[in-house]
C-alpha positions in Angstrom: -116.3 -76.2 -63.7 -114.9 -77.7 -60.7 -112.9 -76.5 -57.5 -110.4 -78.9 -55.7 -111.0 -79.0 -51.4 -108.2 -78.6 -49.7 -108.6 -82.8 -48.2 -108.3 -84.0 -51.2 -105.3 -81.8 -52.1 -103.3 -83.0 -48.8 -104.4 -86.6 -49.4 -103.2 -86.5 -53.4 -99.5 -85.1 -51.6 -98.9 -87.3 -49.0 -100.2 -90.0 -51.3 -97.0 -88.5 -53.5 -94.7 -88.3 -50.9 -94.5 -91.0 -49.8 -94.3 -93.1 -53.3 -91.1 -91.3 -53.6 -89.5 -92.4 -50.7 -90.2 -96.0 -51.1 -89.9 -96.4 -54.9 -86.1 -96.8 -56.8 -85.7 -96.1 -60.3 -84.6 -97.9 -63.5 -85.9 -96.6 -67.1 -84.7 -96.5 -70.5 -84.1 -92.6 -71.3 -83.9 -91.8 -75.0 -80.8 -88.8 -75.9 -82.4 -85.8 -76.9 -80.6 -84.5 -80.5 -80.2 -82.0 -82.9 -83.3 -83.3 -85.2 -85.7 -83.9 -82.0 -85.0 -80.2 -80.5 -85.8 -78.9 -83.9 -89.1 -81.1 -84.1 -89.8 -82.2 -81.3 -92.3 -85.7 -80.4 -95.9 -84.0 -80.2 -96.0 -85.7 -76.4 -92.5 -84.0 -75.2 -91.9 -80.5 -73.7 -87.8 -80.5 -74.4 -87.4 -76.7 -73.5 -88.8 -73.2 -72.6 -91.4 -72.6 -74.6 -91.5 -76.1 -75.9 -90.0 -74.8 -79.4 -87.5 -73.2 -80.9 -89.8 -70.6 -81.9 -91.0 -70.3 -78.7 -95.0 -70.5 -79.7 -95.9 -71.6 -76.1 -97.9 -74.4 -78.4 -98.4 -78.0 -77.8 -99.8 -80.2 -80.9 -102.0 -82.2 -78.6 -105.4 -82.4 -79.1 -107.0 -84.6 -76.7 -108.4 -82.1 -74.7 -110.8 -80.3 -77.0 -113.7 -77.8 -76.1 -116.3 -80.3 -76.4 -114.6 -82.2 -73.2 -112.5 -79.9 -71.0 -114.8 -78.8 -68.8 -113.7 -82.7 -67.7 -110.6 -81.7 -66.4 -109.5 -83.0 -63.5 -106.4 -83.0 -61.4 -104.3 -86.1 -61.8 -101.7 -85.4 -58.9 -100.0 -82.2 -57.5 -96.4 -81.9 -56.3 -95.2 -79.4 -53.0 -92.2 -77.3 -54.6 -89.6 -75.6 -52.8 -90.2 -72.3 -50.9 -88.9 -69.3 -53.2 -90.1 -67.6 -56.3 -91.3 -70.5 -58.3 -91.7 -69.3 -62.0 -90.5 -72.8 -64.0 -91.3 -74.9 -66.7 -91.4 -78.1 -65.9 -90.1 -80.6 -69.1 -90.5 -83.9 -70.2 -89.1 -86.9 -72.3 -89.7 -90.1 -71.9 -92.0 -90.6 -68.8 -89.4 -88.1 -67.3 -90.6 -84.5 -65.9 -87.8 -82.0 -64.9 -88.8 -79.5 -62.5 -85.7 -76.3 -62.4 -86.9 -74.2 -58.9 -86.1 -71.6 -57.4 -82.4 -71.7 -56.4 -81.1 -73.8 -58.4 -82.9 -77.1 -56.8 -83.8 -79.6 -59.3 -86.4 -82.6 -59.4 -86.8 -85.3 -61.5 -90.4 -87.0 -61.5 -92.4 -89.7 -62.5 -94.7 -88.0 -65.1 -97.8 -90.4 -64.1 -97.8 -89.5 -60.3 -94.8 -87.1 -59.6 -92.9 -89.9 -58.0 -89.4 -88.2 -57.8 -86.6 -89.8 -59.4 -83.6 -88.1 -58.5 -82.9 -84.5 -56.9 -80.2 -81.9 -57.3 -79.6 -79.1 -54.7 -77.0 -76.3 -54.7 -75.3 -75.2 -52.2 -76.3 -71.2 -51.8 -73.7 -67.9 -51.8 -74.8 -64.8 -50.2 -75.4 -63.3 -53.2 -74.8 -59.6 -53.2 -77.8 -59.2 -55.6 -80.7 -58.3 -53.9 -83.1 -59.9 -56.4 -84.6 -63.6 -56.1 -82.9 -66.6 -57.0 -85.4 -67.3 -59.3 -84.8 -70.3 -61.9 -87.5 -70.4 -65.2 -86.2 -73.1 -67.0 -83.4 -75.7 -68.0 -82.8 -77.3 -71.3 -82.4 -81.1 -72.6 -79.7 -82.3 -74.8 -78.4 -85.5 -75.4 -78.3 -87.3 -72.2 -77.9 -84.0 -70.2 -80.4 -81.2 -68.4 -78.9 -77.7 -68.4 -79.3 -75.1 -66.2 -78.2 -71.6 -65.3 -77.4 -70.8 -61.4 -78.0 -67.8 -59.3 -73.6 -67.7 -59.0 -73.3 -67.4 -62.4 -72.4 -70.8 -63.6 -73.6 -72.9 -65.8 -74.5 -76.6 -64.9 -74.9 -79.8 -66.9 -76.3 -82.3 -64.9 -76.5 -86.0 -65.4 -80.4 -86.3 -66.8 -81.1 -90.4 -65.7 -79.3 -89.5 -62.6 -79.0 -85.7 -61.7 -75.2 -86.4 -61.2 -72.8 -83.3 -62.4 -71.5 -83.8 -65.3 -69.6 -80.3 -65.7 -70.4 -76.9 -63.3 -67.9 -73.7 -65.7 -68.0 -70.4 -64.0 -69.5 -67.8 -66.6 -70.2 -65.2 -64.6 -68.8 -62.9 -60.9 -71.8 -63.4 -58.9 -69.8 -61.1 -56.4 -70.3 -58.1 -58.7 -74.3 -58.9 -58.9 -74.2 -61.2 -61.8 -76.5 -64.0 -62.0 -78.7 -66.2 -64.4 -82.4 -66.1 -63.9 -84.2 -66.8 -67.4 -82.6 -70.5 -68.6 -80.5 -71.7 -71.6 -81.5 -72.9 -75.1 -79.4 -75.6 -76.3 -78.6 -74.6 -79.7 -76.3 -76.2 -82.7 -74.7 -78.2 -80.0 -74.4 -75.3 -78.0 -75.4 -74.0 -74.5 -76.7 -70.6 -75.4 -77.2 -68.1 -72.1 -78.0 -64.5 -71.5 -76.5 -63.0 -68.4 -78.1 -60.6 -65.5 -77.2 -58.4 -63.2 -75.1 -56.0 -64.5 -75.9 -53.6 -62.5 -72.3 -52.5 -61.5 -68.5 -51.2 -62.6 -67.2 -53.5 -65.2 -69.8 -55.6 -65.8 -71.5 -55.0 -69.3 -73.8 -58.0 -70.1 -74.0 -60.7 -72.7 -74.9 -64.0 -74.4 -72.2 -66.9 -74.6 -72.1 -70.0 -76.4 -70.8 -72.9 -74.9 -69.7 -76.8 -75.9 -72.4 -79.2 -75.0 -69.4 -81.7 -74.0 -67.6 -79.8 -71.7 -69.0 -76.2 -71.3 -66.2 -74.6 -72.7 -67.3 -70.9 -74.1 -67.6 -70.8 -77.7 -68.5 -67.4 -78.3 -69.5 -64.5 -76.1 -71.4 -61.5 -77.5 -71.9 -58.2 -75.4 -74.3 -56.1 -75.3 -73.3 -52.9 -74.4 -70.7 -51.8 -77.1 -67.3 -51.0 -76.7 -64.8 -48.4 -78.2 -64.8 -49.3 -81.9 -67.6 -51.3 -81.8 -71.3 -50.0 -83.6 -73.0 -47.7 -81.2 -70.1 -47.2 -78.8 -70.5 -43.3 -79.3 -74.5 -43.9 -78.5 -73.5 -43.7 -74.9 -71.7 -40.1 -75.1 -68.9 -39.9 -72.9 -69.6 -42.3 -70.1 -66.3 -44.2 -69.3 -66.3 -48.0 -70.3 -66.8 -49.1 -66.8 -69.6 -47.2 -66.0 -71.5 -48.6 -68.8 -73.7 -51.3 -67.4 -77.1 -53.2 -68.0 -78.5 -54.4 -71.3 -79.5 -58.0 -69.2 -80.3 -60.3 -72.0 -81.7 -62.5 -69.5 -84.6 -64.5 -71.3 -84.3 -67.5 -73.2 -83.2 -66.5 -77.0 -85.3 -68.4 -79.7 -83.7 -69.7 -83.2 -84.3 -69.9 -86.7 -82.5 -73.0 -88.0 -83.8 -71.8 -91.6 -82.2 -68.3 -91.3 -79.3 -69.4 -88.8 -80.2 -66.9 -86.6 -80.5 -66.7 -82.6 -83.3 -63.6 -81.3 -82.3 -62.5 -78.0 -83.9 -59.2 -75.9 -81.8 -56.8 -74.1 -83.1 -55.2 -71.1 -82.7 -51.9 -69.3 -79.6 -49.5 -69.3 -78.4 -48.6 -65.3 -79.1 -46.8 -63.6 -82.5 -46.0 -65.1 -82.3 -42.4 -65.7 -80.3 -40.6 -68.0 -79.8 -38.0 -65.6 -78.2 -40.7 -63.4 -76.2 -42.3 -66.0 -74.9 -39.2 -68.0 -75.6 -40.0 -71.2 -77.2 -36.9 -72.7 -79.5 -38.0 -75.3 -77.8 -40.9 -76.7 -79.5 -44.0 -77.6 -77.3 -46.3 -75.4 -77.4 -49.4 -77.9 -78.1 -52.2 -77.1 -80.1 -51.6 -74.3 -84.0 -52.3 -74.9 -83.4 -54.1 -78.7 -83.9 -56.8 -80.3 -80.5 -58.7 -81.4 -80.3 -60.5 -84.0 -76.8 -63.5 -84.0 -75.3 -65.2 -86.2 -75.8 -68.7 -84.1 -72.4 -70.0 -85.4 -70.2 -67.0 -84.4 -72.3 -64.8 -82.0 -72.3 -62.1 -84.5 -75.0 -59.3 -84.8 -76.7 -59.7 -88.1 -79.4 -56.6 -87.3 -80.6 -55.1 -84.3 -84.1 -53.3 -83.9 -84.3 -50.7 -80.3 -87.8 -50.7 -79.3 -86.6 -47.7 -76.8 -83.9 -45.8 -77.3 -82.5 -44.0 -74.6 -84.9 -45.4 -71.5 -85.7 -43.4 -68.4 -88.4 -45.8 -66.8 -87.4 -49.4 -66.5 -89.4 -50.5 -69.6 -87.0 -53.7 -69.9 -87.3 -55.5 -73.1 -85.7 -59.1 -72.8 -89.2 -61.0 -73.5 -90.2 -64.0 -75.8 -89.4 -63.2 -79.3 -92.1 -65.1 -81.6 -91.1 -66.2 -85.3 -93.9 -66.9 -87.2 -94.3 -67.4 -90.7 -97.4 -65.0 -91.8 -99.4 -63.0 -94.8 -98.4 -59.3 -93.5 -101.2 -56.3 -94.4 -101.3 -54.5 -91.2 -104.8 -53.1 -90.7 -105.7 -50.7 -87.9 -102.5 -50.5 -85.9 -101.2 -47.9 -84.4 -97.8 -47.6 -86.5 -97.0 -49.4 -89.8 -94.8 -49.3 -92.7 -96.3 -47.9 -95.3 -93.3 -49.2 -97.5 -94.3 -53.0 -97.4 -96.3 -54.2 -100.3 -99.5 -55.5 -98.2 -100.6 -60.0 -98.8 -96.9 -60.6 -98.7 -95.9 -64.0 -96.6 -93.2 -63.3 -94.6 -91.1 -64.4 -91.5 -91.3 -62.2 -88.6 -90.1 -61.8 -85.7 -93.0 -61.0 -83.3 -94.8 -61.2 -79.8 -95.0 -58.6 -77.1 -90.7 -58.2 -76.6 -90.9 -55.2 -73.6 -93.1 -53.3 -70.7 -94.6 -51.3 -72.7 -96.7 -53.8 -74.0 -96.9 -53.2 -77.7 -97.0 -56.0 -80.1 -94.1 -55.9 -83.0 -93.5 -57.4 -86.4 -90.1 -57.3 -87.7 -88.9 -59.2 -90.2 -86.9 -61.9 -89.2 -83.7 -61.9 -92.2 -83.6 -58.1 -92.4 -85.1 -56.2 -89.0 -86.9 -53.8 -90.9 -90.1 -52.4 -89.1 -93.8 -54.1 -90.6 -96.2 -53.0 -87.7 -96.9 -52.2 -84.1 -100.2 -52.2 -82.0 -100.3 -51.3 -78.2 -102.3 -53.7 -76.6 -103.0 -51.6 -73.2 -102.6 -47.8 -72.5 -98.9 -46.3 -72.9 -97.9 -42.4 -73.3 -94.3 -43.6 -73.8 -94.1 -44.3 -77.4 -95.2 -41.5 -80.3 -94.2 -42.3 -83.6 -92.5 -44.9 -85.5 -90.3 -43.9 -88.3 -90.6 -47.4 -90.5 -87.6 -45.9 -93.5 -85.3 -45.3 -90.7 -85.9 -47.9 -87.7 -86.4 -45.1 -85.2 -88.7 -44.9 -82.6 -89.9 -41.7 -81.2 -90.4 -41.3 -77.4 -92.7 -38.7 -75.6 -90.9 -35.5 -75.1 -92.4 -35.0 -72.3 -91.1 -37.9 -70.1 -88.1 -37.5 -71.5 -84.8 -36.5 -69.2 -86.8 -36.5 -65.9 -84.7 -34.7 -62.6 -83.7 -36.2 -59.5 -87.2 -35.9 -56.8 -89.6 -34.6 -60.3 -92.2 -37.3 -60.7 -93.3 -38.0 -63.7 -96.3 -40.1 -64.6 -95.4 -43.3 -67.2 -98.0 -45.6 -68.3 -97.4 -48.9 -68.4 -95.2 -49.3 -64.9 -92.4 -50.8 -64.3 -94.2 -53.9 -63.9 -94.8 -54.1 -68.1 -98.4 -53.9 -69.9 -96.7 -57.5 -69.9 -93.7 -58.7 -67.8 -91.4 -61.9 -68.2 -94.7 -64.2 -68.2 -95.0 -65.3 -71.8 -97.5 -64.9 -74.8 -98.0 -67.9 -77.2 -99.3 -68.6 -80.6 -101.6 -71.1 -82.5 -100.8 -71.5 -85.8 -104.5 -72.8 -86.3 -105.9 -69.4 -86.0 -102.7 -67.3 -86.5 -103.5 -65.6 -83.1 -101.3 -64.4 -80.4 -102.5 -64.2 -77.0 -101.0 -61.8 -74.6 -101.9 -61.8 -70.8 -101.6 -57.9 -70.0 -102.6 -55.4 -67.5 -103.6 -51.8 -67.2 -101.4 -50.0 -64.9 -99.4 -47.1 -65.1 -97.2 -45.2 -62.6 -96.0 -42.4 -60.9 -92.1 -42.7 -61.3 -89.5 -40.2 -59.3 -85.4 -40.1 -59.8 -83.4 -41.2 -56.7 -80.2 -39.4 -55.9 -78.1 -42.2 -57.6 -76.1 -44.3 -55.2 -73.5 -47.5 -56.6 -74.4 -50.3 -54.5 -73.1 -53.3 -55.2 -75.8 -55.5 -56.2 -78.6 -53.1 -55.9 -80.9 -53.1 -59.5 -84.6 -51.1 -58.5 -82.9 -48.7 -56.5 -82.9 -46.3 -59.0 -86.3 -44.3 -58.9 -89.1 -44.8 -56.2 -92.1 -45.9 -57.7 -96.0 -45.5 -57.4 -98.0 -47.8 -59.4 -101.7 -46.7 -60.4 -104.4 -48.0 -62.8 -104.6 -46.9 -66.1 -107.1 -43.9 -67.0 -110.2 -44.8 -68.4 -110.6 -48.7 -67.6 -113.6 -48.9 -65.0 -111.2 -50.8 -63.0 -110.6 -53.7 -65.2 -106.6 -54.3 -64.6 -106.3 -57.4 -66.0 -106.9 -58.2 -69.8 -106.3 -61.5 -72.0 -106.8 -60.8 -75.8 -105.6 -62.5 -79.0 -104.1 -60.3 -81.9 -104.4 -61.2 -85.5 -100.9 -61.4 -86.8 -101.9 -61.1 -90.5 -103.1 -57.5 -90.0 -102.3 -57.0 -86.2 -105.9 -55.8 -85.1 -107.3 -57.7 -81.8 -109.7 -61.0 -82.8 -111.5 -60.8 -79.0 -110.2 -59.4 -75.4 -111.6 -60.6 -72.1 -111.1 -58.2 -69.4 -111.2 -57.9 -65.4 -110.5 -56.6 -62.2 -107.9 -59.4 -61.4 -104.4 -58.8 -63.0 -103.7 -61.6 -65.8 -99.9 -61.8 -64.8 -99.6 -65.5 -65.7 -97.8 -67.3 -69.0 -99.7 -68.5 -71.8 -100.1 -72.5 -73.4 -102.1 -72.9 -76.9 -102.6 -76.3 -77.5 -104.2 -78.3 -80.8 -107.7 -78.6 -79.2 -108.5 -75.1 -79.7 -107.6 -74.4 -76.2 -105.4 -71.5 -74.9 -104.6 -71.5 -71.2 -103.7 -68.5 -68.3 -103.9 -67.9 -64.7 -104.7 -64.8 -62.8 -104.0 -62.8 -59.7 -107.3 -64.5 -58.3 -105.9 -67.9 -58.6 -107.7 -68.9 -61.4 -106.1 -71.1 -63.8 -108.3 -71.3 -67.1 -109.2 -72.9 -70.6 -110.6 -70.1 -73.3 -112.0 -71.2 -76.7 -108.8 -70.0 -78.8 -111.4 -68.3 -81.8 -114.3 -66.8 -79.5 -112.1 -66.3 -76.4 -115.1 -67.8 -74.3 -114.4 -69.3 -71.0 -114.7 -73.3 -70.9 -113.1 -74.3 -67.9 -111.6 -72.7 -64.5 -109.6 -74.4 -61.7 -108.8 -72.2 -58.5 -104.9 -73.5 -57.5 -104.1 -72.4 -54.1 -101.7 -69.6 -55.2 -101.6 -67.1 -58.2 -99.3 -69.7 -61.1 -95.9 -67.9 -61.8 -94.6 -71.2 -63.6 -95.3 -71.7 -67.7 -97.7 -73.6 -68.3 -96.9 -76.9 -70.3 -98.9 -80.1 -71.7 -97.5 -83.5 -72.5 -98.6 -86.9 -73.3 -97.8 -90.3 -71.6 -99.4 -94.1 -72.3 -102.3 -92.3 -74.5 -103.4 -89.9 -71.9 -102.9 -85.8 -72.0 -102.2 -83.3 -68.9 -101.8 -80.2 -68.7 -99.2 -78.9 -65.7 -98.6 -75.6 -64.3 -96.6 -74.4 -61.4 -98.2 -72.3 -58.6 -96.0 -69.8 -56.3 -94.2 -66.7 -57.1 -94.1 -64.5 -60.4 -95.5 -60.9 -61.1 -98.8 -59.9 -59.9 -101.1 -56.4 -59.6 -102.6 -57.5 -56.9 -101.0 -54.6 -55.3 -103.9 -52.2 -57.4 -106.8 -54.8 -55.8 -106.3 -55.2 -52.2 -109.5 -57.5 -52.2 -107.7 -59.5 -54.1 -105.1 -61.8 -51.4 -103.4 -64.5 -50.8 -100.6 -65.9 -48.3 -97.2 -65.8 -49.7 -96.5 -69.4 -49.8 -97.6 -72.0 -51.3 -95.5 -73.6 -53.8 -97.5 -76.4 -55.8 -97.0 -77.7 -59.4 -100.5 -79.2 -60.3 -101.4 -81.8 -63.0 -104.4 -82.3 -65.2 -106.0 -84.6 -67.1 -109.4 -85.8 -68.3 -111.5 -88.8 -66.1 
């Protein structure tokens, strides 16, 4: 276990810095296709979660238990100011680092010399959330990327020249992209956010590789004569906004199908909104599309009818699995238990509850909370209905209610992964609940957590242990090991051949645990808490491991001993001696 000075961290930057200003570039660069996105080289990271079924798991197995408490930093890399929550990829000796507001580097993966930068040129956005940037995608010659004005970019990947820039969305009604595109069947596939205001429903669009021209463009809040229109009651079309399907969708080449999340219906409250006791579909589901024409093969809502901001727009896992649920909290008692199946799975919302579904037909296999919720009652498995707590339900304008988790999730946008060597998941989540009052609702353009004041407390009955990093069994869904701790665990996860799965904390701890015991093997304290995805790769025989530092969602708000500055935006590197 070792901890970096801060000399040596300045000297490994300059060091950097200046390499980049004196060096030119010339490299061969490989296309990315169809065949390499769908199995990608073990030493590549060509996209969010590295695969198409968005595991979070690299193949590598250099690093190992027996040696990673060898790891040391290889070089480090100053990022732009902003919310930095990216995932820096790479193909062929090429890193791509997507930052916050849409500013792009290319880098030398052996010592972070840049190669090329792209920056935007900023709007006064009307939005009053980050510009916040979590990945890009390769394809062919090209990087991808979704801006905070709504457009979608192709940039020029040797180069970092434009290639095409389409409008897609009105970034001066709110919209925006924040989670990044999948490049799919040739496609540019993209959830849009911020639909916060009149007219502007939310969606996912296809579009040509070639020229971004839209292919096809799915919404997700219904209209008339559409399934589920009548689930909003009588709200007029253009007051019915939200359902941001703003993460990355994963894919299923196998089944042809696309798995996006849909988040939150606006305002939050249903007193707000006027929509009785309707379900308001989509909001909160899981959507199942057809990836050739956008269609919706099945949906699943995970909460029908929210009143708390428990979005739902996370990773969607498929993993192909034996299913006999165990001790969970809800399962179908319909299945026939040892069956191997395809399911859709992971933690997909706030609440922080892991689901099985499965992945050709939707229908409900098992759920397990993972920390304390009182939002959720029953599952009923015939019917695909989920029961919500009465007593939270319909809350007034200036009548708190308490809600466990908060709005910041059990889990948030930072990312579980799997290892198909012990059929784990492993979910960074953290126990804190909250206190959640109804504004007098107020249309202002832009404006998305304006629509409830909010009070965040811990849990009930956790010694004040906020943060917890566990692995679930996915055959039965019962827990294999959790670690807890006062420090929130709000970072993503990487699994990686070695037996290694990787987090970071609100302390600033970035870790290795043994993926089967769950016992700590090595620690690194970065300068900041990581809100980047953590990634590994390979280049000339050697394997590092890279996170990005800066930004993301943390609890440190529920351990004030717990600080630091709000700055700090490094990308570190990792390899062994």
């Amino acid at each position: 276990m070792r901890t970096l000075d801060n000399g040596f961290i300045v000297a490994i930057l300059l060091l950097a810095s200046a390499t980049a200003a004196a060096q030119t570039d010339e490299r061969a660069y490989a296309p990315v296709g169809d065949e390499t996105l769908r199995d990608p080289p073990p030493g590549d990271w060509l996209m969010w979660r590295r695969t198409y079924n968005h595991w979070g798991y690299s193949p590598l197995d250099q690093i190992d238990a027996s040696n990673v408490g060898g790891l040391r930093l290889a070089w480090a890399w100053t990022m732009e100011p902003g919310r930095q929550e990216t995932t820096p990829l790479v193909h062929d000796g090429m890193m791509f680092l997507v930052q916050a507001c849409d500013y792009v580097e290319a880098l030398d993966v052996r010592d972070g010399t840049r190669i090329w930068e792209y920056r935007r040129e900023q709007v006064e956005h009307v939005a009053r959330l980050a510009c916040v940037n979590r990945n890009g995608a390769l394809y062919r010659d090209k990087l991808f990327i979704g801006t905070h004005d709504a457009h979608l970019v192709a940039l020029n990947a040797r180069t970092g020249e434009v290639e095409w820039d389409v409008k897609v969305g009105d970034w001066t009604a709110g919209q925006h992209y924040s989670g990044g595109p999948m490049v799919i069947k040739g496609r540019v596939v993209a959830g849009m956010s911020g639909c916060y205001n009149l007219n502007t429903r939310c969606w996912v669009s296809a579009h040509d590789t070639d020229t971004g021209a839209e292919v096809w463009r799915t919404y997700t809040i219904p209209r008339e004569g559409e399934l589920g229109y009548e689930s909003w009651g009588d709200i007029p079309d253009e007051q019915r906004r939200g359902g941001s399907p703003w993460n990355s969708p994963s894919y299923d080449p196998e089944l042809n199908l696309i798995y996006t999340g849909v988040g939150v219906p606006i305002p939050w409250g249903s007193v707000q909104r006027g929509s009785g006791d309707g379900d308001v579909l989509y909001t909160n589901s899981t959507l199942a599309l057809d990836a050739d024409t956008g269609e919706i093969a099945w949906y699943f809502q995970h909460i029908p009818n929210d009143e708390w901001d428990l979005d739902h727009p996370f990773a969607r896992l498929i993993v192909e699995t034996e299913v006999s649920p165990g001790a969970v909290e809800w399962r179908n008692n319909g299945i026939t238990p040892g069956r191997r199946r395809k399911i859709v799975t992971g933690i997909p919302g706030k609440t922080g509850i892991v689901w099985a579904l499965d992945a050709a037909t939707g229908a409900f296999l098992w759920a397990q909370p993972t920390t304390p919720q009182n939002v959720i009652v029953d599952i009923d498995a015939e019917n695909r209905r989920v029961i919500t707590n009465e007593a939270l339900k319909f809350p007034q304008v200036d009548e708190p209610v308490f809600v466990c988790p908060s709005y910041y999730g059990g889990i948030n946008w930072q990312a579980t992964a799997y290892h198909p060597g012990t059929n784990l998941l492993y979910a960074p989540v953290n126990n804190a609940c909250m206190t959640l009052t109804l504004n007098e609702f107020r249309d202002r353009p832009g404006a998305h957590h304006g629509s409830a004041r909010v009070a965040l407390e811990p849990a009930p009955d956790i010694d004040g242990q906020i943060g917890q990093f566990m692995a679930l069994d996915l055959t039965t869904g019962e827990p294999a090991w959790a670690y807890r701790q006062r420090a929130g665990v709000a970072g993503s996860v990487l699994a990686t051949g070695g037996g290694l799965v990787f987090v970071s904390d609100d302390a600033r701890r970035f870790r290795a645990f043994d993926a089967r015991t769950g016992d700590i093997l090595w620690e690194q304290i970065l300068n900041s808490s990581a809100g980047g995805f953590p990634v590994s790769y390979m280049h000339d025989g050697m394997q590092y491991i890279a996170i990005a530092a800066g930004g993301g969602i943390n609890f440190r708000g529920l351990t004030p001993e717990i600080q630091q500055p709000g700055r700090g935006n490094m990308l570190f590197v990792f390899r062994l001696p």
